[in-house]
Every structure is written in C-alpha cells, then in structure tokens.
Backbone as ProteinMPNN parsed JSONL, in Angstrom:
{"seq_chain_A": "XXXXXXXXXXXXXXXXXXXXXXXXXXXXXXXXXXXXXXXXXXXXXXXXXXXXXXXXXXXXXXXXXXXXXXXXXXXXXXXXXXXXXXXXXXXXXXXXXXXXXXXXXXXXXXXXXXXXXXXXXXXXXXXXXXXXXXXXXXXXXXXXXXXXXXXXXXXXXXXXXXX", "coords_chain_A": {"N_chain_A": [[183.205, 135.57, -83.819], [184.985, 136.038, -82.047], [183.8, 137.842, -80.554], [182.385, 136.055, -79.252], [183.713, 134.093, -77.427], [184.8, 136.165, -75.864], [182.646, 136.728, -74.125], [182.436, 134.284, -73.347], [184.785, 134.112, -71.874], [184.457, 135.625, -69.875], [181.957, 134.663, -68.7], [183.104, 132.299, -67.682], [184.905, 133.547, -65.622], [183.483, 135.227, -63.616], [182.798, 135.278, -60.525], [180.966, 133.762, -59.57], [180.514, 131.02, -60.585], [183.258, 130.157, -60.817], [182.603, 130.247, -58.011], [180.881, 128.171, -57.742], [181.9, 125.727, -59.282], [183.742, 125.585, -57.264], [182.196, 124.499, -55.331], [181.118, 122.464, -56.428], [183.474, 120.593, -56.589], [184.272, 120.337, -54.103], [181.701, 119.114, -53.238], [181.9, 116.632, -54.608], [184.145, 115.066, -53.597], [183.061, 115.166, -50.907], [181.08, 113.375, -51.304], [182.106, 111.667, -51.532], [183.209, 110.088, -49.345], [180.59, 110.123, -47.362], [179.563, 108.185, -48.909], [181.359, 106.167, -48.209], [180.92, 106.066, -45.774], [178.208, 105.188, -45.238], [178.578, 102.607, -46.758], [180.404, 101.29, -45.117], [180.3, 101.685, -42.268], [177.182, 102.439, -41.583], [175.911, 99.955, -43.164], [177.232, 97.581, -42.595], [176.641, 97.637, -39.839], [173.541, 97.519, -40.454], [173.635, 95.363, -41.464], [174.408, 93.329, -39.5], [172.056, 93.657, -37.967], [170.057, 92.825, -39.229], [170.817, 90.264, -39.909], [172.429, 89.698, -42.564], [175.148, 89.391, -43.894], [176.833, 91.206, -45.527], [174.695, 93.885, -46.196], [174.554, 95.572, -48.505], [175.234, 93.453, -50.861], [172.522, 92.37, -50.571], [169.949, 90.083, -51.88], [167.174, 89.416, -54.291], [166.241, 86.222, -55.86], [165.244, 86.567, -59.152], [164.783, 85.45, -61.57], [165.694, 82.401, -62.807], [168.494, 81.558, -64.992], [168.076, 78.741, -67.797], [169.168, 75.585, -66.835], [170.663, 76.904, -64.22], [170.793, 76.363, -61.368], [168.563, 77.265, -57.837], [170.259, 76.932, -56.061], [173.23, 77.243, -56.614], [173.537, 79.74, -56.675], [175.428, 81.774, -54.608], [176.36, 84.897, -53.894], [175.89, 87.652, -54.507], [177.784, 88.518, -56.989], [178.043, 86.01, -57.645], [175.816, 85.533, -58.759], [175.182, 87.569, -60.632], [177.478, 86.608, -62.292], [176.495, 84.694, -63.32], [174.532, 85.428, -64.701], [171.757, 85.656, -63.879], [168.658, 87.285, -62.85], [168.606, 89.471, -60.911], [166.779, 91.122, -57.977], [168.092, 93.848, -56.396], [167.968, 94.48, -53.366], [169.435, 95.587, -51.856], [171.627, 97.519, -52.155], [169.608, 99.1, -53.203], [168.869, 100.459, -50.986], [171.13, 101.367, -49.631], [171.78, 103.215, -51.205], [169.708, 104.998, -51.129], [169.945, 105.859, -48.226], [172.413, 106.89, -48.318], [171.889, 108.992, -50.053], [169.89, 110.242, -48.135], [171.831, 110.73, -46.43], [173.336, 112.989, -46.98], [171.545, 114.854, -48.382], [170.818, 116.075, -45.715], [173.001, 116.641, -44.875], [173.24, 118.736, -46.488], [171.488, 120.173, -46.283], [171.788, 121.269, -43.63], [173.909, 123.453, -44.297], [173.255, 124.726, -46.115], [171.199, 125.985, -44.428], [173.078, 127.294, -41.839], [174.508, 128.845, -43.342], [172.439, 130.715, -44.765], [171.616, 131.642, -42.128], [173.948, 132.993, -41.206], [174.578, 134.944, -43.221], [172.16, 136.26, -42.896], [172.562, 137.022, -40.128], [174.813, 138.995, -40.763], [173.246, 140.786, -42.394], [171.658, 141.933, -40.926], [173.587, 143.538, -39.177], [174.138, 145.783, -40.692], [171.889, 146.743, -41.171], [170.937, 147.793, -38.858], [173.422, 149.671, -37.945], [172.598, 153.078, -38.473], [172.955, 155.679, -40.92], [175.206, 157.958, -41.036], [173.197, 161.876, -40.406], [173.071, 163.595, -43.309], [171.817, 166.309, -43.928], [169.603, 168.729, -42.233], [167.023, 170.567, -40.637], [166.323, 174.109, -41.003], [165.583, 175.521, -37.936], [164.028, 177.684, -38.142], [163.195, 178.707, -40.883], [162.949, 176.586, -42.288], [163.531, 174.938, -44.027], [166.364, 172.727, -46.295], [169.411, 172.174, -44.788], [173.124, 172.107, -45.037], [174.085, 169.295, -42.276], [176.185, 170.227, -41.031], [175.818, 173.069, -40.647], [176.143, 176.478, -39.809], [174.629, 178.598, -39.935], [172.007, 179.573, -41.674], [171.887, 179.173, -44.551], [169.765, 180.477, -46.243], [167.605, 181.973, -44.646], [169.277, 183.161, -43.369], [169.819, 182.824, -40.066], [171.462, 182.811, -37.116], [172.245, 179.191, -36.309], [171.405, 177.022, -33.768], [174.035, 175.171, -31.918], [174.464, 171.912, -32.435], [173.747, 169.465, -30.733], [176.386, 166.666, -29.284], [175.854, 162.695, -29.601]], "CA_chain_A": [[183.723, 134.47, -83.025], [186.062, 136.937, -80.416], [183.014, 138.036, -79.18], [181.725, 134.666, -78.72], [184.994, 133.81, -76.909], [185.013, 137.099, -74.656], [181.443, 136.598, -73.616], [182.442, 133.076, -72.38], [185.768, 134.347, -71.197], [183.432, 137.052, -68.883], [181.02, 134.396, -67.938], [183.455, 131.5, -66.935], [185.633, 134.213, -64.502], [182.646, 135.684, -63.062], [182.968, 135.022, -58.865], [179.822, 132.787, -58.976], [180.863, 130.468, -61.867], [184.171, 129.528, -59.918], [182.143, 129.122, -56.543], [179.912, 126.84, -58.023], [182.924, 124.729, -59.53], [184.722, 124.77, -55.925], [181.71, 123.531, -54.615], [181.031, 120.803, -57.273], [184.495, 120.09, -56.0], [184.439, 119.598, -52.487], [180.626, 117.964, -52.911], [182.191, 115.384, -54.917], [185.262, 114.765, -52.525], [182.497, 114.974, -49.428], [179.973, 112.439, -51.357], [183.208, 109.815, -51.468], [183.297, 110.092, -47.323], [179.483, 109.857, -47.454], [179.313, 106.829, -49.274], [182.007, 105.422, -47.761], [180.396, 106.102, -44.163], [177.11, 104.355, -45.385], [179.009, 101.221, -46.996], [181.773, 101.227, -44.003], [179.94, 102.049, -41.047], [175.693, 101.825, -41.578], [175.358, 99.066, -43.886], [177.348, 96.373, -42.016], [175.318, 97.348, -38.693], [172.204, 97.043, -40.712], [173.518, 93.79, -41.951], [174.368, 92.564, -38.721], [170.971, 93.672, -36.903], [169.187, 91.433, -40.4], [171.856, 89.24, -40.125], [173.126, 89.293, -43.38], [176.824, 89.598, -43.68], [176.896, 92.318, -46.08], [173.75, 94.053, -46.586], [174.871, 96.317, -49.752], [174.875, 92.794, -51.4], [171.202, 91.963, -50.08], [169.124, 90.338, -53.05], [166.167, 88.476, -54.448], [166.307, 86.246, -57.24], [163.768, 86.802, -59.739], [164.729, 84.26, -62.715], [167.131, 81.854, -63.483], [168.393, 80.972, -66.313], [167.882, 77.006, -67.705], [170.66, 75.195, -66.616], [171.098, 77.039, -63.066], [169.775, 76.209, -60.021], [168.875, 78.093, -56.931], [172.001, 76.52, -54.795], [174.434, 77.494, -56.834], [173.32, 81.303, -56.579], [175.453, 82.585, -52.996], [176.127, 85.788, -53.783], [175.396, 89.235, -56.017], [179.155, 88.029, -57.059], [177.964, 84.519, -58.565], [174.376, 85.842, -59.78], [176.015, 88.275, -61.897], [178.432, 85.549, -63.351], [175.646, 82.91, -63.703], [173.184, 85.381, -65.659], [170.918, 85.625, -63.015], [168.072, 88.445, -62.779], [168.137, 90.084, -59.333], [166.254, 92.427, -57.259], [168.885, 94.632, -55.142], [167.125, 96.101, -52.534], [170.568, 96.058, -50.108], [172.278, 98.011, -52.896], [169.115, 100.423, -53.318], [168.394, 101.336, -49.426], [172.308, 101.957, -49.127], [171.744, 104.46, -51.771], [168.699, 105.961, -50.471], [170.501, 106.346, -47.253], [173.558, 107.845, -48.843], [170.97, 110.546, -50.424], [169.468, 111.101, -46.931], [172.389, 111.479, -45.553], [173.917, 114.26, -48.026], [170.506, 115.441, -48.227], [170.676, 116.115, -44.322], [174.488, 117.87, -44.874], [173.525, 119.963, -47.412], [170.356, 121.363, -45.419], [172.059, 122.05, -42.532], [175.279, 124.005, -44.533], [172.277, 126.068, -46.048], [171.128, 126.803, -42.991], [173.853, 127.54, -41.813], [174.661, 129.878, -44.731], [171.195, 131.995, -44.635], [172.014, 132.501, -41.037], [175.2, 133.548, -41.194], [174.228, 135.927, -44.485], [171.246, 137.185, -42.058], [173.272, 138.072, -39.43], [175.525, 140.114, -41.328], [172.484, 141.809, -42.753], [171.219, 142.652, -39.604], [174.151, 144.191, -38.318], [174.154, 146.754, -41.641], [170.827, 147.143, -41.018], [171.62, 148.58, -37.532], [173.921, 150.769, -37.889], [172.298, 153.996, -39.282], [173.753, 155.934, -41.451], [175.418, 159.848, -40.406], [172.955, 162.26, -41.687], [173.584, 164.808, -44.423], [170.855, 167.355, -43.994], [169.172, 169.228, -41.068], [166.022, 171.603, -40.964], [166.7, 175.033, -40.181], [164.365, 175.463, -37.171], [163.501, 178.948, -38.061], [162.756, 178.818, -42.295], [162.407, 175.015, -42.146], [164.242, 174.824, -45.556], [166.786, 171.619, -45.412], [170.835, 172.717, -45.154], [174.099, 170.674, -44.756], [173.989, 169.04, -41.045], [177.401, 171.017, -39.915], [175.645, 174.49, -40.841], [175.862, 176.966, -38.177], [173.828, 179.738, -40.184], [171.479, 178.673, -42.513], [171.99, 180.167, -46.576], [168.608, 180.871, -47.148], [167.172, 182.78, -43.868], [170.612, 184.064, -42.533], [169.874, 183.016, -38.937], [172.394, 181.477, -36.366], [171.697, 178.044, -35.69], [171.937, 176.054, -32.333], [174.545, 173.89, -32.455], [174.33, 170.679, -32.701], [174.752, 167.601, -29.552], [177.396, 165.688, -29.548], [175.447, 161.655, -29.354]], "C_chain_A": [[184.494, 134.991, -81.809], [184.894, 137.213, -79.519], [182.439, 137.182, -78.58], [182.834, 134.397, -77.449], [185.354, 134.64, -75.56], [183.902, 136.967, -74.33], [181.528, 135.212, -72.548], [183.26, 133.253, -71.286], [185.232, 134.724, -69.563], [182.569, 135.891, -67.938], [182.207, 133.351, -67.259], [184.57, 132.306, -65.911], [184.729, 134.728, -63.947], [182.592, 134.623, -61.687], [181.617, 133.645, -58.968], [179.99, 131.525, -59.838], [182.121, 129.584, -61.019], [183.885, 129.512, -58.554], [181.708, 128.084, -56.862], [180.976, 125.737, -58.481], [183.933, 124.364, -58.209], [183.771, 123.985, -55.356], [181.159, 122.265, -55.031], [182.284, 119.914, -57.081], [184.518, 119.423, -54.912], [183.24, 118.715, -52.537], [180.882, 116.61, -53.778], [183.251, 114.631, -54.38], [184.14, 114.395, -51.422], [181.413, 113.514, -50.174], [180.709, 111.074, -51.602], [182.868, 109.305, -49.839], [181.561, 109.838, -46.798], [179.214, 108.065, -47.492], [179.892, 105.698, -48.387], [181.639, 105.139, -45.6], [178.834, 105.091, -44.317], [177.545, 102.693, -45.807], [180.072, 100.555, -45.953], [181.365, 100.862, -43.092], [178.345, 101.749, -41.063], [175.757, 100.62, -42.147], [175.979, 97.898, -43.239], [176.645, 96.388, -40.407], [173.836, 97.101, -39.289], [172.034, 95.605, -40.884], [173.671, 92.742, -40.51], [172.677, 92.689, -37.947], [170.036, 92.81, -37.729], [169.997, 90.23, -40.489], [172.111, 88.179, -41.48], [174.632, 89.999, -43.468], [177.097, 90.807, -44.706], [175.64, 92.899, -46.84], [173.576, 94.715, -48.022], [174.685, 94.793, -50.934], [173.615, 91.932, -51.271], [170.738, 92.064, -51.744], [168.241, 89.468, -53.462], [166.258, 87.739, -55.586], [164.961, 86.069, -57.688], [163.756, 85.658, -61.032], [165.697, 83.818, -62.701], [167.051, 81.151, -64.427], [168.285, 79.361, -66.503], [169.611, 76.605, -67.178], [171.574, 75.489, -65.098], [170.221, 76.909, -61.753], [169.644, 76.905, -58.999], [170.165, 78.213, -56.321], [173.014, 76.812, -54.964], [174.698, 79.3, -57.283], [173.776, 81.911, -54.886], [176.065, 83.768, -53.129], [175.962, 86.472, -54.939], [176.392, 88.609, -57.24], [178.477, 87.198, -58.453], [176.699, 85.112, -59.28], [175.058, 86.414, -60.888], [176.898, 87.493, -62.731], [177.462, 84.671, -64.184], [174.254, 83.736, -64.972], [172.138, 85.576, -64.765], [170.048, 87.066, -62.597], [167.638, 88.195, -61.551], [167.443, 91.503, -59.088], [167.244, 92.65, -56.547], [168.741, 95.467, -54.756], [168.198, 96.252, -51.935], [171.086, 96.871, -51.284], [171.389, 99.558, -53.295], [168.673, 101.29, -52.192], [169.756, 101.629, -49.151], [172.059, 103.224, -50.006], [171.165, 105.682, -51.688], [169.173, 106.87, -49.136], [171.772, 107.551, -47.463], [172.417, 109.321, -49.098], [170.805, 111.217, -49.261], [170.292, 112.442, -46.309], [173.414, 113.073, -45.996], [172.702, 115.269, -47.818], [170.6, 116.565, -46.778], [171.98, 117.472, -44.554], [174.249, 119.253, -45.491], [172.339, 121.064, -46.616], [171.094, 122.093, -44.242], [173.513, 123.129, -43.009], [174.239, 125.108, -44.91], [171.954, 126.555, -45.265], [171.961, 127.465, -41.923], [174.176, 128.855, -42.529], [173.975, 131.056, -44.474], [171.418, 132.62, -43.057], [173.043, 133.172, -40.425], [174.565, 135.277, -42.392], [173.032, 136.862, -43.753], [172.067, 137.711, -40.94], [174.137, 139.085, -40.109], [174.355, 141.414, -42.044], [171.967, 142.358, -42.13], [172.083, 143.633, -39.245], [174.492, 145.619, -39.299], [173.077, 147.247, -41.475], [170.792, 148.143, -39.914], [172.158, 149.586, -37.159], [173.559, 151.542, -39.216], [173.298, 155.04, -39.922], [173.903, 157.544, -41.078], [174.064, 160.656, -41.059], [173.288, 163.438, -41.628], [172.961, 165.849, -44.284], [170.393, 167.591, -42.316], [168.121, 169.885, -41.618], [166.408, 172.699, -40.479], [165.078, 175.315, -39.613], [163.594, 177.11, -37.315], [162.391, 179.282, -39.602], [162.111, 177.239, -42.764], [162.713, 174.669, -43.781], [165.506, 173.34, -44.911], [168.284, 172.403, -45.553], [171.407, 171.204, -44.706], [174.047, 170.507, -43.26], [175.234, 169.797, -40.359], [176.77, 172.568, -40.358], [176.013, 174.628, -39.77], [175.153, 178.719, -38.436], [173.583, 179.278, -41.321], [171.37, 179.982, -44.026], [170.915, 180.65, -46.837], [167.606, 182.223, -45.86], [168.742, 183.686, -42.839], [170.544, 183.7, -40.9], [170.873, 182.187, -38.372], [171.638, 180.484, -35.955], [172.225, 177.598, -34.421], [172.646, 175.135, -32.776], [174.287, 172.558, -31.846], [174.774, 169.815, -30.855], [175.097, 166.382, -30.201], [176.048, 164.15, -29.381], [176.354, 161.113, -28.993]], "O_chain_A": [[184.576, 134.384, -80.741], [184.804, 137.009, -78.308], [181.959, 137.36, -77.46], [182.346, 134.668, -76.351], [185.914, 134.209, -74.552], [184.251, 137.612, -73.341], [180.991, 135.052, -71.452], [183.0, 132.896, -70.137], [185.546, 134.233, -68.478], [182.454, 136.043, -66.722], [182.299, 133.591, -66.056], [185.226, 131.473, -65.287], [185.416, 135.018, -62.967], [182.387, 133.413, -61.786], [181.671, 132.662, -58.228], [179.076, 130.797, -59.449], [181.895, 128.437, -60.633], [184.65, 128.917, -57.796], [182.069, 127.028, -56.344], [180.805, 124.676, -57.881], [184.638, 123.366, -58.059], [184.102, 122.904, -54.869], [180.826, 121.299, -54.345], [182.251, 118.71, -57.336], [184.725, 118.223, -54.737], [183.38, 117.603, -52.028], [180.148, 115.631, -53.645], [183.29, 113.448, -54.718], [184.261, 113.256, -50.971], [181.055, 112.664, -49.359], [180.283, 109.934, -51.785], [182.35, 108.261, -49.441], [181.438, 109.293, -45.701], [178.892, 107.184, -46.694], [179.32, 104.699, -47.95], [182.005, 104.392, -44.693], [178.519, 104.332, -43.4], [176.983, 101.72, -45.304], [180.465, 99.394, -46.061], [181.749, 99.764, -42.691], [178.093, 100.686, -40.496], [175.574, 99.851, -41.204], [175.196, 96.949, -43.27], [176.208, 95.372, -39.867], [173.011, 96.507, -38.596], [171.08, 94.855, -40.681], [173.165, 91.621, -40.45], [172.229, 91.682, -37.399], [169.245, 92.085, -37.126], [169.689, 89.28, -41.209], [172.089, 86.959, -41.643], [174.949, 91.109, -43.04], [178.015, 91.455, -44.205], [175.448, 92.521, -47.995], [172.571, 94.451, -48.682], [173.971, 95.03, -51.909], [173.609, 90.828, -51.816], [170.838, 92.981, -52.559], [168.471, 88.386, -52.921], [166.377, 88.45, -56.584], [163.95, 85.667, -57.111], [162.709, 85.098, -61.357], [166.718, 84.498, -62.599], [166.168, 80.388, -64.817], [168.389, 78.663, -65.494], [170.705, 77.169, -67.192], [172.58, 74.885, -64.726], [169.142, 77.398, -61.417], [170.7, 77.516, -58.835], [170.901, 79.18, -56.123], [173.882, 76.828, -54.09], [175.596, 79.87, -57.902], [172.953, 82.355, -54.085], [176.629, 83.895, -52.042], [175.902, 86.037, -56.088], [175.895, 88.251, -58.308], [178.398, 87.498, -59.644], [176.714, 85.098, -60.51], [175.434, 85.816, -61.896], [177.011, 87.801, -63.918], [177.588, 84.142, -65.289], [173.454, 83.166, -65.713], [171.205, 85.722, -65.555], [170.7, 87.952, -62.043], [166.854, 87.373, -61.078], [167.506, 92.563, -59.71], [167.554, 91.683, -55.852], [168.962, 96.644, -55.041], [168.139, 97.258, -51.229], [169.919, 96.738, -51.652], [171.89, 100.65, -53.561], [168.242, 102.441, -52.272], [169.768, 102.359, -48.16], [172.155, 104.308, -49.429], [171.556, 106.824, -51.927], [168.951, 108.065, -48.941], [171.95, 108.651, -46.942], [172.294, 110.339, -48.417], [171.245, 112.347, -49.051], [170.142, 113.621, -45.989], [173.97, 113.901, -45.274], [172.829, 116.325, -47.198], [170.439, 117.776, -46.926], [171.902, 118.696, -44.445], [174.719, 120.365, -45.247], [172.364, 122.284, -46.457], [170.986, 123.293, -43.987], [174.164, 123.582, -42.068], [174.199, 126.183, -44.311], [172.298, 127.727, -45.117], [171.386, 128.211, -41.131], [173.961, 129.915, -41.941], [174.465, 132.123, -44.102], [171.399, 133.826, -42.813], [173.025, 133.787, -39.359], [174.272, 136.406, -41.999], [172.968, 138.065, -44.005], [172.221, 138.931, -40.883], [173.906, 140.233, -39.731], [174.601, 142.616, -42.153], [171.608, 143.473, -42.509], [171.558, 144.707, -38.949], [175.08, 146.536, -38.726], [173.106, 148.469, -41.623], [170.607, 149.33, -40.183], [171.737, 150.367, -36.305], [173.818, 151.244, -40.382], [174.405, 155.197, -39.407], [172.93, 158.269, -40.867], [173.717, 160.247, -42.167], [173.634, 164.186, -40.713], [173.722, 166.762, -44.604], [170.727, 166.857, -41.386], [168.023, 169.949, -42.843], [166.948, 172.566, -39.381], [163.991, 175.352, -40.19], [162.7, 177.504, -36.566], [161.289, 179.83, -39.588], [161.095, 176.946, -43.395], [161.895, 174.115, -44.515], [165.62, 172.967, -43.743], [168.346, 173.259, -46.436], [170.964, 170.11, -44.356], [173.952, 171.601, -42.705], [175.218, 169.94, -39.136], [177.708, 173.364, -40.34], [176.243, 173.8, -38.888], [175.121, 179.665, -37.648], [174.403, 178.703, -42.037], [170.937, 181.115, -44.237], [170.933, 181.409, -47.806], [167.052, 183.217, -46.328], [168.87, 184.525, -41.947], [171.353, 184.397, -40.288], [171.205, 181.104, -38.853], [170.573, 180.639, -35.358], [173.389, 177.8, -34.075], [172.339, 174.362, -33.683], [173.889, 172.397, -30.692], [175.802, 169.741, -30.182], [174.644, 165.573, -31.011], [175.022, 164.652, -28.922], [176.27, 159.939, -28.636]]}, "name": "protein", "num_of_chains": 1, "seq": "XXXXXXXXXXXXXXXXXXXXXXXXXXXXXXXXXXXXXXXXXXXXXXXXXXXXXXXXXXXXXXXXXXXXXXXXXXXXXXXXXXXXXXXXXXXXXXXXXXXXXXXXXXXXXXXXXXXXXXXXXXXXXXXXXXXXXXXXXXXXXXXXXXXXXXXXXXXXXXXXXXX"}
C-alpha cells in the first residue's frame, strides 16, 4: 500500500500533472468570460437582428399538455412551469457558438505555443557546438582540438585560427 501511495505521490508532483491542473484552471475561469461574452454580447445582437428579445430563450413548442393552450405559453420561463415539451434551438446555437468560440482560443494559444517552442528550437539548433577533436594533418589520427603536437606522430601542429 506505501508503494501504492509513493507511486501516486511521484505521479501527482510530476511538472506535467500540475500544468495540466493550472490549465484546467484558468480554462474553466476563461470558459465563464466565454460564455458570458456569447450570452452578454452575441446572443442579444443575434436576437435583435431576428428580433427576438432574448435569443438564448428562442423555442418551438412541440406538445402541450391537455389543459394548456398555446397563448398561455410566452416564454422558456412559463413552458417549463406549464409542462410543456420544447425545442431550444436559441439555447443550442448559443452553445455551439460558445464551443466555436473557445474552439477558436484554444487553436490560436496552440499555435501560438508550437511557435514559440519552434523558435526556441531553432535557435539551439543554430548555435553549433565547440568542437572536441581535430585531425592531425600529418598521421590523420583524431587528438584533443587545443593539441599543439599530436601523441601519436610527435609532429608540431599549426595552430589553430582564432573564428
């Protein structure tokens, strides 16, 4: 059971484990501001350009029960009180939109991301690395790059230019 316990310990401190929980964080903080930009801000211009007064409550009725009549069905509000089976498309194109528009955020933060993460790999890529070895131009055996007489044929080497 300890090792059960230190195995979890190991996996829930592991760096990628607590990114993924900051960012299940902030994407559930950013998908409040989302929503609230689609039910705030889109959905009453959609409703005004259909000219219904709040399109999020846009709906069809599909049955009513005995006893109720169309007329006394004026909004989502009263359907829902009265029993009343609705279609809510204004309630499922705000949602769709919400998706989009997350959808949309999250592509461009990836993108974002990979090109950030590529430039940095580029610029490692770039700069080569010192090197360690040389040929001696006489035995053609390899030595350390600061020789200045090579261990295996004894000859002086040329030194080196500065770059």
């Amino acid at each position: 059971m300890k090792k059960f316990f230190a195995e979890f310990k190991a996996f829930a401190t592991r760096g990628n484990v607590i990114d993924l929980a900051v960012g299940v964080i902030i994407g559930a903080a950013f998908q409040k501001i989302v929503t609230s930009a689609v039910n705030d801000l889109a959905m009453p211009l959609i409703g005004l350009i259909t000219g219904n007064s709040n399109f999020n409550d846009a709906f069809l009725i599909l049955r009513l029960p005995e006893g109720v009549e169309a007329a006394q069905v004026t909004s989502l509000a009263k359907a829902t009180e009265l029993g009343v089976t609705t279609f809510n498309y204004g309630a499922f194109i705000s949602a769709v939109i919400d998706f989009l528009i997350m959808a949309f955020v999250i592509f461009l933060m990836v993108k974002a991301i990979n090109k950030a993460s590529s430039l940095t790999k580029r610029k490692t890529e770039e700069t080569p690395a010192a090197p360690t070895v040389k040929t001696c131009p006489y035995c053609l055996s390899e030595i350390p790059y600061g020789a200045v007489k090579c261990p295996h044929c004894t000859s002086d080497l040329p030194a080196e230019k500065e770059a």
